[in-house]
C-alpha positions in Angstrom: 14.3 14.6 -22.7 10.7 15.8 -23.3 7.6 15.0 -24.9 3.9 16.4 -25.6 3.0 14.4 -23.0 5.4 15.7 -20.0 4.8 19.2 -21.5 1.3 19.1 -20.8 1.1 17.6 -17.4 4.1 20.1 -16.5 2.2 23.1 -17.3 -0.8 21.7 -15.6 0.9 20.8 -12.1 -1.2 23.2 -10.5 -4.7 21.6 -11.7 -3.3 18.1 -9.8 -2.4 20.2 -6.8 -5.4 21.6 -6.6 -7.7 18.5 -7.0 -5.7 17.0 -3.7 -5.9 20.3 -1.3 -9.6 19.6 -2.1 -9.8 15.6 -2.2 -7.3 15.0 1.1 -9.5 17.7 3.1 -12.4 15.1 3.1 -11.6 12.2 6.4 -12.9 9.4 4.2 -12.0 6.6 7.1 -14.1 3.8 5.9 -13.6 2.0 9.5 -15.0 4.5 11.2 -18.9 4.5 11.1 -18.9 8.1 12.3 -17.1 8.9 8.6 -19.6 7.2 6.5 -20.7 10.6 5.4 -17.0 11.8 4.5 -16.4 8.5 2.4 -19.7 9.3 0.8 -18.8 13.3 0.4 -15.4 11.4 -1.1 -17.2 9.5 -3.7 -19.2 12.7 -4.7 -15.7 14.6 -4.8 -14.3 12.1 -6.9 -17.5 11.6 -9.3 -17.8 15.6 -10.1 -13.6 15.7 -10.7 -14.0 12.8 -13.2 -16.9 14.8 -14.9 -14.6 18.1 -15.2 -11.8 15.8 -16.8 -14.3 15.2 -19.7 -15.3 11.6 -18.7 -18.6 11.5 -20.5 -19.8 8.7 -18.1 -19.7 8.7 -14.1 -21.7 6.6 -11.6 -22.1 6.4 -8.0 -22.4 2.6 -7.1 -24.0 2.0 -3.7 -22.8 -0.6 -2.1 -24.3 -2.4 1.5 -21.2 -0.5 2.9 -19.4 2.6 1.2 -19.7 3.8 -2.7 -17.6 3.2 -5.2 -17.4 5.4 -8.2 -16.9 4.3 -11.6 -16.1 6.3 -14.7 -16.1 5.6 -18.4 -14.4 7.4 -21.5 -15.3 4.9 -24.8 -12.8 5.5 -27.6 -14.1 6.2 -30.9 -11.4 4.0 -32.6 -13.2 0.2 -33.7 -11.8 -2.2 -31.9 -9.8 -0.2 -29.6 -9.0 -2.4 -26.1 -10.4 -1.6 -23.1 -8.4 -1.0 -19.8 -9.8 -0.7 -16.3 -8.3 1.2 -13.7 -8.5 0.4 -9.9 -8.0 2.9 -7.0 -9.5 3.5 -3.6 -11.0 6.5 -2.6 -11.1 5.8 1.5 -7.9 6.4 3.6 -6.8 4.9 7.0 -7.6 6.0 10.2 -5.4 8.7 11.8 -4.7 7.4 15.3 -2.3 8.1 17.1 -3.1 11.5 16.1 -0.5 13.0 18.9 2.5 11.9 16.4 1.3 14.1 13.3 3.6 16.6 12.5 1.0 18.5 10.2 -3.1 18.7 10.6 -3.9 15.3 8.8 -6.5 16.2 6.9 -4.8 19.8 6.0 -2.8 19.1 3.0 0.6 20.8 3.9 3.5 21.0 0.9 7.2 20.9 2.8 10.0 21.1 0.4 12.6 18.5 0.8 16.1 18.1 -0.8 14.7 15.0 -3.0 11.4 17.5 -3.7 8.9 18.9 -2.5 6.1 16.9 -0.8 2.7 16.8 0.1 1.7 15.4 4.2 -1.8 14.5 4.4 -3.2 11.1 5.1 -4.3 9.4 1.9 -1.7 11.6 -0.3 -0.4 8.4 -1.9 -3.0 6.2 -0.5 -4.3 5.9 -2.3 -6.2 9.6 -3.5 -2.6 10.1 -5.0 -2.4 7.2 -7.4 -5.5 7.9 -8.5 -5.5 11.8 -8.9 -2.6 11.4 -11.6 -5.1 10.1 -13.8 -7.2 13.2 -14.3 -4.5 14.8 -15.5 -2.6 12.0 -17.2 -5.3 11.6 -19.4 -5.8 15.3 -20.2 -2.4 14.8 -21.1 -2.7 12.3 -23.1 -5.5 13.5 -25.5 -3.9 16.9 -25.8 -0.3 15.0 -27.0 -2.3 13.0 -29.3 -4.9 15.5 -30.6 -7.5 13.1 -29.7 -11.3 13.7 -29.0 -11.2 10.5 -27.3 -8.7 8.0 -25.7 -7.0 5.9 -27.9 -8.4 3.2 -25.5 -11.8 2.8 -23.8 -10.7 3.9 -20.7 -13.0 2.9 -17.5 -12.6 3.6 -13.4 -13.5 1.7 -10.3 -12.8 3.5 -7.0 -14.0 1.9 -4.1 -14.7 2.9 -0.8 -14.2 0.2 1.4 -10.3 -0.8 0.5 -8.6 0.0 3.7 -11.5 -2.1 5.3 -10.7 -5.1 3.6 -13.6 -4.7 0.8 -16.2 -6.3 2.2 -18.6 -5.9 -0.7 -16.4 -5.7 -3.8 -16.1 -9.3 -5.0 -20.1 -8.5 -5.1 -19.4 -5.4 -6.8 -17.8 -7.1 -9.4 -19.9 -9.8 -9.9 -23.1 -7.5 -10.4 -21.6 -5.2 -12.3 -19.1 -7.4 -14.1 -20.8 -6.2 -17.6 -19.8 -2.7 -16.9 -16.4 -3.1 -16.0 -15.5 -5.9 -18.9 -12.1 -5.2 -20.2 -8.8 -6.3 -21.6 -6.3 -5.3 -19.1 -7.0 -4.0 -15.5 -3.7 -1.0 -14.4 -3.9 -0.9 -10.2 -3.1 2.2 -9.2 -2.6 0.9 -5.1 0.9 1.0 -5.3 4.4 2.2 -5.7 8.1 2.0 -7.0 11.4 1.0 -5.7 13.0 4.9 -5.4 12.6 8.0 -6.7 15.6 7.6 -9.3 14.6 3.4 -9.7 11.6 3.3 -12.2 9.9 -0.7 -11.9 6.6 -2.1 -11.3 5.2 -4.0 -8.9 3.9 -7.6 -10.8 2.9 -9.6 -7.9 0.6 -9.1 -4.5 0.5 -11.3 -1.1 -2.9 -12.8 -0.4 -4.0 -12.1 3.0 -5.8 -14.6 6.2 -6.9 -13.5 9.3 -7.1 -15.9 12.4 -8.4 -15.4 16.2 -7.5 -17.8 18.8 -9.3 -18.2 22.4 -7.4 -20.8 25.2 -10.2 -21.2 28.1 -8.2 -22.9 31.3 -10.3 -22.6 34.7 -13.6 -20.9 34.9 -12.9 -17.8 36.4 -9.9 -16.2 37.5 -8.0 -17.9 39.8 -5.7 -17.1 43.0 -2.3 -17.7 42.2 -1.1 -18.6 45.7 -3.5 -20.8 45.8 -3.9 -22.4 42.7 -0.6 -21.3 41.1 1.3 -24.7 39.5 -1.7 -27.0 40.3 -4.1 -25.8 37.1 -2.9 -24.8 33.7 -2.4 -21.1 32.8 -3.9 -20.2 29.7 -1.6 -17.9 28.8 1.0 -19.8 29.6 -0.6 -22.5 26.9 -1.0 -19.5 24.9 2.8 -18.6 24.5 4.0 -21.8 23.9 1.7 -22.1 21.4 2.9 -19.2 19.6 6.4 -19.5 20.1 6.1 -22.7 18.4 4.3 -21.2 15.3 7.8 -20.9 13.2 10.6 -23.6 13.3 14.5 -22.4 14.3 14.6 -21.6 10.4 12.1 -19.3 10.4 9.4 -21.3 8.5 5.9 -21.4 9.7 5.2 -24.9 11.3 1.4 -25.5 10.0 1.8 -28.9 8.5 0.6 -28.5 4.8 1.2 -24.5 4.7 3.8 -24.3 1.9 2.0 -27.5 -0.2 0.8 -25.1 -3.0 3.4 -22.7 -2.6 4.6 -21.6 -6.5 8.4 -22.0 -5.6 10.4 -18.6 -7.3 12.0 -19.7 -10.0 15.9 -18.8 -11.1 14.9 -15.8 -13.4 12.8 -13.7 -10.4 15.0 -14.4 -7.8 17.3 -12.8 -10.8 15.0 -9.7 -11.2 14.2 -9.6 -7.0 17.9 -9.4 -6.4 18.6 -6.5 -9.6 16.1 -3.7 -7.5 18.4 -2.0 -5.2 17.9 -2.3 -1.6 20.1 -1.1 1.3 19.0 -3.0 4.2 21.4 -1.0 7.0 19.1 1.9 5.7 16.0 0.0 5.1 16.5 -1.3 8.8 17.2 2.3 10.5 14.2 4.2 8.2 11.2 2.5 7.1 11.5 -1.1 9.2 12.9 0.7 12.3 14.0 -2.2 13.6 17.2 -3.1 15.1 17.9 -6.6 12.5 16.3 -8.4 10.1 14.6 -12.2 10.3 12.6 -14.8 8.9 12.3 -17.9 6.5 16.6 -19.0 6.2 17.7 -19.1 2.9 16.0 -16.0 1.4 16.6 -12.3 0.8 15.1 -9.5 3.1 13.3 -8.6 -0.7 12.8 -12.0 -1.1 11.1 -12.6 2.5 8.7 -9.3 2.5 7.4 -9.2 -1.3 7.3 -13.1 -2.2 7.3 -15.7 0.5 4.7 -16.1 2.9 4.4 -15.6 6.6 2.8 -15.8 9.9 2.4 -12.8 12.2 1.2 -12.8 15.9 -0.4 -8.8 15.9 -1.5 -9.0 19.5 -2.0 -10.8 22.2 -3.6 -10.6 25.7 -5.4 -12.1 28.6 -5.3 -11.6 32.8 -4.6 -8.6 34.5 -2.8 -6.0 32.8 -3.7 -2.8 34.6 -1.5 -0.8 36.7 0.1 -2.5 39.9 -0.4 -6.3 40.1 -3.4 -8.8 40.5 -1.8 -12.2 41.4 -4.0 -14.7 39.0 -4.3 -17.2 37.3 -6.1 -15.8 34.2 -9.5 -17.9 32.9 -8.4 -17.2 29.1 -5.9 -16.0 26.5 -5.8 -14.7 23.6 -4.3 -13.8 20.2 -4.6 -12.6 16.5 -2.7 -13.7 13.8 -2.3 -12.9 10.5 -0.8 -15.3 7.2 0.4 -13.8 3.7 -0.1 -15.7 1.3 2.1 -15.8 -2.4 1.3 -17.5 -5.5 -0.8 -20.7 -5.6 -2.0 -20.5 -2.0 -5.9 -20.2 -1.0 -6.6 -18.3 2.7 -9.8 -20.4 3.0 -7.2 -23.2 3.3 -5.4 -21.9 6.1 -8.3 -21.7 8.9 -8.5 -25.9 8.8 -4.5 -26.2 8.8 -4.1 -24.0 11.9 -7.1 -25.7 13.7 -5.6 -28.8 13.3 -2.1 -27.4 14.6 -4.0 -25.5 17.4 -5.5 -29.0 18.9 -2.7 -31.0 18.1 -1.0 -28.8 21.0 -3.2 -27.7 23.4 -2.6 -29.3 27.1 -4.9 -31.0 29.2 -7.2 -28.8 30.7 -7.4 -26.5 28.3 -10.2 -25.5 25.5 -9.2 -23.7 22.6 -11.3 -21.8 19.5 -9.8 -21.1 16.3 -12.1 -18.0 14.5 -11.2 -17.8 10.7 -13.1 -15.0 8.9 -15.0 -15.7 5.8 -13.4 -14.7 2.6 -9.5 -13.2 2.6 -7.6 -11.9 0.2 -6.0 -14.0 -2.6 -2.5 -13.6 -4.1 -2.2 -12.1 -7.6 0.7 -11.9 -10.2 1.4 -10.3 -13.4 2.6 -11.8 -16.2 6.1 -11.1 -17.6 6.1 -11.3 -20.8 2.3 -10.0 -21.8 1.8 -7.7 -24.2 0.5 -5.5 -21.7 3.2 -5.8 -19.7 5.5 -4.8 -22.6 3.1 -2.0 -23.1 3.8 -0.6 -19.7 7.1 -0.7 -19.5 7.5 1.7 -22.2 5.3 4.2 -20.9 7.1 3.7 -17.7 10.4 4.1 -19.5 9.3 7.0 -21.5 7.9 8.7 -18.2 11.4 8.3 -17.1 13.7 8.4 -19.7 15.1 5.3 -19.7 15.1 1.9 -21.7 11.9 -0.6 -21.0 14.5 -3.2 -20.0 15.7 -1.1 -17.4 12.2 -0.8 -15.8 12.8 -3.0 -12.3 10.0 -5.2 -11.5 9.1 -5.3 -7.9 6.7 -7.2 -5.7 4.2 -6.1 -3.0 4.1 -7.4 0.4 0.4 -6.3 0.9 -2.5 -7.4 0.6 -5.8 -5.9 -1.7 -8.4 -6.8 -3.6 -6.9 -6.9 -7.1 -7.4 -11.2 -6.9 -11.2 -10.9 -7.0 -10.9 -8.6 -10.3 -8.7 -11.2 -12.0 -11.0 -14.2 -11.0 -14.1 -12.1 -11.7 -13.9 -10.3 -15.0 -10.8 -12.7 -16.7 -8.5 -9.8 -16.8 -4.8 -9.4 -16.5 -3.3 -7.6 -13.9 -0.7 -4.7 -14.3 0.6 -1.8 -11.7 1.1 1.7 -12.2 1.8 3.3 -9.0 3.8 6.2 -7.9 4.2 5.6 -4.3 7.4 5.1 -2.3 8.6 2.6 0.6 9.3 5.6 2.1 5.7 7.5 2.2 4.8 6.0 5.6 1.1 4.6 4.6 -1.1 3.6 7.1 1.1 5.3 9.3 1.6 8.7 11.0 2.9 11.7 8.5 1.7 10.1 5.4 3.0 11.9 2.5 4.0 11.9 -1.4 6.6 13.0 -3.1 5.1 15.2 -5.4 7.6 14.7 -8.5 6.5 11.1 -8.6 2.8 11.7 -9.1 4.2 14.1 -12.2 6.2 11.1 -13.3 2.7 8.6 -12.7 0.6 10.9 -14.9 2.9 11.3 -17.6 3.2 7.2 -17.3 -0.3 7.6 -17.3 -0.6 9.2 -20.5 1.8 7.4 -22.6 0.0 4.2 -21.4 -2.9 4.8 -23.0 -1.1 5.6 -26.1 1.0 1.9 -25.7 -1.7 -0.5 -25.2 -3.6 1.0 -28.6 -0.1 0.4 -30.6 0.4 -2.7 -28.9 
């Protein structure tokens, strides 16, 4: 099958590839200070592609950390709805460099049997999702013969994403007269598979927690003191270990209180995306079995339920040889997704309470909670919009709208404070695999699924004026 659309953005391919060789050369690491002039160069990047695409409006918005860049192409049609798009321009850092197979920040094309792809970090991450619109829209106008979308299209690229977006809920709320719209498309994530067209219709919230166990005052002689104080870290893995029952569930009295329970028709749709787990397990995961909460699906357990996470831990001596001690303090980070319903200022008080409802004698503990979080977000099912982008997802890939899969990310982003700040519903065109290692070394993109993103693109834009 073809259509004005494809036919456009496939005799344009070389315009998209173009715009990332230049875009991915820029190290727009947003957590690194010594980038803040790359994410800036980024933003200006960005700002003058978006004014060669024929966006007759482009701003740089300074921000107290990085700029974002937003874009604005009114239609001329009365009445016509307006659509947001969300990306992020920065990209993660690079470390451990050593395990690169390519120059990070040197675009390299490797031809694959599933097609060729691009390495560089931030090729789906999100420069990727976001590059497909240039030409999606270019495709779009020349399908329709339009001077003007059929929609008022508008942009918001941050620069802080991969940071945690420090400043964007601000953002939003100063410029929330700007970016008013009907629908807001996130372009942050991905599909199933290459040959499995869906969309992603829900995100995990995220909180963040830091706790400190202070036992003796300095760091004690274990011969001598050994089994007569307590040992912080000892506290310190009990404590832990005891953060998820034998079932898997986290132990936080309260934690699954506002928990939206799945109901019968998404466990239906959850279970209808196909998912090898003996491959998942030996590719993406690498991990030698699966666990978690009993009584769900792997799918089920990543994309929709939440979790607890210990991501480090430390204290004593831990440098080559031994130092017999017993150590003054402990430590350890954790991390909670959050699904539907639940609030991550709510989770610093519940794990407090845990944390000094188990503490031993003799030991002090401090339970840090940052400010803010991330919320959940969801899309919903049966709006118009969604209907609107199932078809251009089903026209982009020649298939039926009810055979579109819908998906659900087990990230975390800002896409909540959009929703709760301009009234808008969510939806999620992304062209990014499980498979492109984000955040990760050899980031990479297959490049037939931006093609298939920017012809989705285009027949979006066409969809949600019909609609």
């Amino acid at each position: 099958m073809t259509s004005p659309e494809r036919a456009f953005v496939q005799a344009h391919l070389d315009d998209l590839h173009a715009d990332l060789d230049a875009w991915l050369r820029i190290p727009s690491i947003s957590a690194d200070p010594a980038h803040a002039g790359d994410v800036a160069a980024s933003a200006e990047w960005l700002a003058g592609a978006l004014r060669r695409t024929g966006f007759p409006v482009v701003e740089i918005w300074p921000t107290p950390g990085a700029p974002a860049v937003y874009a604005e192409w009114p239609s001329a049609d009365d009445g016509a709805p307006v659509a947001l798009v969300y990306g992020h321009h920065d990209v993660q850092p690079v470390d451990p460099l050593e395990l690169w197979e390519y120059p990070p920040f040197e675009p390299t094309r490797v031809e694959t049997p599933d097609g060729p792809e691009l390495h560089a970090r931030g090729a789906i991450d999100d420069k990727g999702n976001v590059a497909f619109h240039l030409l999606g829209i270019r495709a779009h106008l020349a399908a329709t013969g339009r001077d003007t979308p059929a929609v008022t299209v508008k942009l918001l690229v941050e620069g802080e994403e991969e940071s945690g977006s420090p400043h964007f809920a601000d953002l939003l709320r100063e410029r929330a007269d700007r970016l008013a719209c009907d629908v807001v498309v996130v372009s942050d994530t991905g599909m199933a598979a290459p040959d499995v067209p869906s969309a992603v219709v829900a995100m995990r919230g995220l909180a963040d927690a830091e706790i400190a166990l202070r036992g003796p005052a300095v760091d004690l002689h274990s011969g001598s003191f050994g089994g007569g104080v307590p040992n912080p870290l000892h506290a310190m893995a009990e404590l832990l270990a005891a953060l998820h029952d034998d079932q898997g569930r986290v132990t936080l009295p309260g934690f699954y209180e506002k928990v939206r329970p799945l109901t019968d028709r998404e466990r239906e749709l959850m279970a209808r995306v196909p998912f090898d787990e003996a491959a998942w397990l030996a590719g993406p995961a690498a991990s030698r079995a699966t666990a978690g909460e009993a009584g769900f699906s792997t799918l089920e357990r990543i994309g929709a339920r939440p979790t607890a996470e210990v991501n480090g831990m430390w204290g004593g001596y831990t440098g080559p040889g031994h130092k017999t001690i017993v150590p003054a303090e402990a430590h350890a980070k954790l991390t909670f997704r959050l699904v539907a319903d639940q609030r991550p200022e709510d989770v610093g008080p519940l794990l407090r309470q845990w944390v000094d409802e188990r503490v031993p004698e003799g030991i002090v503990a401090e339970v840090h909670t940052p400010p803010g979080g991330v919320s959940p977000c969801a899309s919903d099912l049966d709006s118009p919009h969604m209907g609107a982008l199932l078809r251009a997802i089903g026209q982009a890939f020649d298939t039926a709208p009810d055979d579109v899969l819908f998906t659900r990310e087990g990230g975390s982003g800002p896409e909540a404070d959009l929703v709760e700040v301009l009234g808008a519903p969510l939806v999620f065109l992304g062209a990014g695999l499980p498979t492109d290692r984000i955040h990760s070394p050899n980031e990479r993109v297959l490049l037939p699924m931006l093609y298939r993103g920017a012809e989705a693109a285009a027949h979006l834009w066409r969809e949600l004026a019909a609609r």
